[in-house]
C-alpha positions as CSV (number, residue, x, y, z in Angstrom):
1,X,-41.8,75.1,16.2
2,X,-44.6,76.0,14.2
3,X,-45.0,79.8,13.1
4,X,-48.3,81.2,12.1
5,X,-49.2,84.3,11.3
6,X,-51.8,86.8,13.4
7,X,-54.0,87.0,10.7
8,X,-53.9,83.2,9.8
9,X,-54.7,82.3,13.7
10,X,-57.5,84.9,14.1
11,X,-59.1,83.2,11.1
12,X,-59.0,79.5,12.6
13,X,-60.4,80.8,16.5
14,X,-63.0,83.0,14.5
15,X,-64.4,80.2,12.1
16,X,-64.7,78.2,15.0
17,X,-66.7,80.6,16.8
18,X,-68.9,81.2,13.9
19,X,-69.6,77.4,13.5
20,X,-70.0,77.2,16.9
21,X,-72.4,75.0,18.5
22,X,-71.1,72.8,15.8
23,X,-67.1,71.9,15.3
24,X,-65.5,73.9,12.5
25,X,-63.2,72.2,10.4
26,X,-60.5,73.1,7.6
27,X,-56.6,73.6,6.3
28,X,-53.8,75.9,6.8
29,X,-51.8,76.9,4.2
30,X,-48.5,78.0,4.4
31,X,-45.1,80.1,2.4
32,X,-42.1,78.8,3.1
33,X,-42.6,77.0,6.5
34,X,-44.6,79.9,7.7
35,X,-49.3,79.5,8.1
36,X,-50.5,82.3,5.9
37,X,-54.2,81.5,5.7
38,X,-56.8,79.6,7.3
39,X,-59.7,77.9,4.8
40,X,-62.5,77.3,6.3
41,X,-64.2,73.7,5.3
42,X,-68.0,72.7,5.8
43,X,-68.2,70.4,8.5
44,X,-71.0,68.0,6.8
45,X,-71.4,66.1,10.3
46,X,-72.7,69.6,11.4
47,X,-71.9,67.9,14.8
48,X,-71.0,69.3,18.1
49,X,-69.2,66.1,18.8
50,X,-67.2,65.2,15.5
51,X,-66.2,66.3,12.0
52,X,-66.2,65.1,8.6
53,X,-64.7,67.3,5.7
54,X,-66.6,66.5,2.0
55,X,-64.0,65.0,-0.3
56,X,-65.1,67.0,-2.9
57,X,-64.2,70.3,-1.5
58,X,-60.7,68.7,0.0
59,X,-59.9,68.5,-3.7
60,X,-61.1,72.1,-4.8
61,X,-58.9,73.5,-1.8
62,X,-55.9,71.2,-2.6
63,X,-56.0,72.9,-6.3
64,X,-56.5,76.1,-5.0
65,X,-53.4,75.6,-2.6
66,X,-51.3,74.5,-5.7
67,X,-52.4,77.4,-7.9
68,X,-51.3,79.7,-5.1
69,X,-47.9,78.0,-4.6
70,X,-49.1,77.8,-0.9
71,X,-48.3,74.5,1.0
72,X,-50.9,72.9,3.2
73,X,-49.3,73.2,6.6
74,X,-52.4,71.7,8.5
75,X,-55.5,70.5,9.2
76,X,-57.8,71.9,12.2
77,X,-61.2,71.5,13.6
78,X,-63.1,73.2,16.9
79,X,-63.6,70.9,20.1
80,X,-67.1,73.0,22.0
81,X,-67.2,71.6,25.1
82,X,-63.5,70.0,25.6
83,X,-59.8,70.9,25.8
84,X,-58.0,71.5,22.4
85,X,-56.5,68.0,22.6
86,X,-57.1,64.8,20.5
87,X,-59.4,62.9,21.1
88,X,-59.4,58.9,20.8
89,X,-61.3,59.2,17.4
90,X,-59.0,62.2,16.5
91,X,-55.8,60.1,16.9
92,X,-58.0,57.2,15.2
93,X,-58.4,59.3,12.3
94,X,-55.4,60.4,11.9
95,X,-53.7,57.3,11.8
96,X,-56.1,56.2,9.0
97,X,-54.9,59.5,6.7
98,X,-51.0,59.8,7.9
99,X,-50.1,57.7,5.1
100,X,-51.6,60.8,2.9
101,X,-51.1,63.7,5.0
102,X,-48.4,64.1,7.3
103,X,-48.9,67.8,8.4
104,X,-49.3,68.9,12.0
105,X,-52.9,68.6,13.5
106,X,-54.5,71.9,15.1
107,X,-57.0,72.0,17.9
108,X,-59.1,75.4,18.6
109,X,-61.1,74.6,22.5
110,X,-64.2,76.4,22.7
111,X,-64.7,75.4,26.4
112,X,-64.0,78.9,27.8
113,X,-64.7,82.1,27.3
114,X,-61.7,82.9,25.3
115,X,-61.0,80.7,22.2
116,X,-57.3,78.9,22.0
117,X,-55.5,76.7,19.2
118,X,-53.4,74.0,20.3
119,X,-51.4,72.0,17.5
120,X,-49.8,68.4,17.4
121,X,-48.1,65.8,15.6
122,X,-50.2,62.7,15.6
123,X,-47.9,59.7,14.3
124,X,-48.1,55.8,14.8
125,X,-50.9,56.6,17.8
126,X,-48.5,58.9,19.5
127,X,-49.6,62.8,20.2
128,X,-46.5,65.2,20.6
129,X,-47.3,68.9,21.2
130,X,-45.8,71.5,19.0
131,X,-45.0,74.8,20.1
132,X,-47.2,77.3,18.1
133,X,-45.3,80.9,17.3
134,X,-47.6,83.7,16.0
135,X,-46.0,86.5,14.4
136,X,-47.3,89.6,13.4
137,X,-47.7,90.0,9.4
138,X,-46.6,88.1,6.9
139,X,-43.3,89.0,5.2
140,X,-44.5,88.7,1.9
């Protein structure tokens, strides 16, 4: 089970929504197994259809997670038109960066009026949905 904070969640659907018509893309970082924070990441595709996240600021949000002592719990990106489920170049993707980053894969569907995050474990080509928990403040 994943566990996420209101705050953290809130941050992912709205980022997606303000990105929107174009997919939104970042990391979660997390204290002690628990999302705290949501970073929102330029999508330089500045697609409706796909993502790509500029090295460059991977690295400056990677320090930044380290300086915190905050873990990166995850990376997520907006589908507009579809469900929040990987797609085939998702999964593709993922495999060619699981050797690097094994953390659970988020999904926030813009499809309907009301915004929703899905998350997943996306290993060897196989998707396995995790069961999100949000809680209501962070305890520290």
């Amino acid at each position: 089970m994943l566990k996420i904070t209101s705050e953290a969640l809130q941050g992912m659907l709205a980022h997606a929504q303000a990105d929107y018509p174009n997919e939104a893309c970042g990391y979660l970082a997390a204290r002690d197994g628990l999302v705290v924070r949501a970073i929102p990441m330029r999508n330089v595709d500045a697609s409706p259809t796909s993502y790509t996240m500029d090295p460059l600021e991977q690295l400056k949000v990677q320090k930044g997670l380290r300086e915190a002592r905050l873990e990166h719990a995850g990376i997520y990106h907006s589908h507009v038109a579809t469900a929040a489920y990987p797609s085939k170049r998702d999964i593709a993707n993922a495999l060619a960066i699981q050797d690097f980053c094994r953390v659970p894969y988020w999904l926030v569907t813009l499809k309907d009026q009301r915004p929703r995050a899905r998350a997943f474990t996306l290993l060897d080509g196989h998707v396995q949905e995790e069961e999100i928990l949000e809680v209501a403040a962070c305890p520290h």
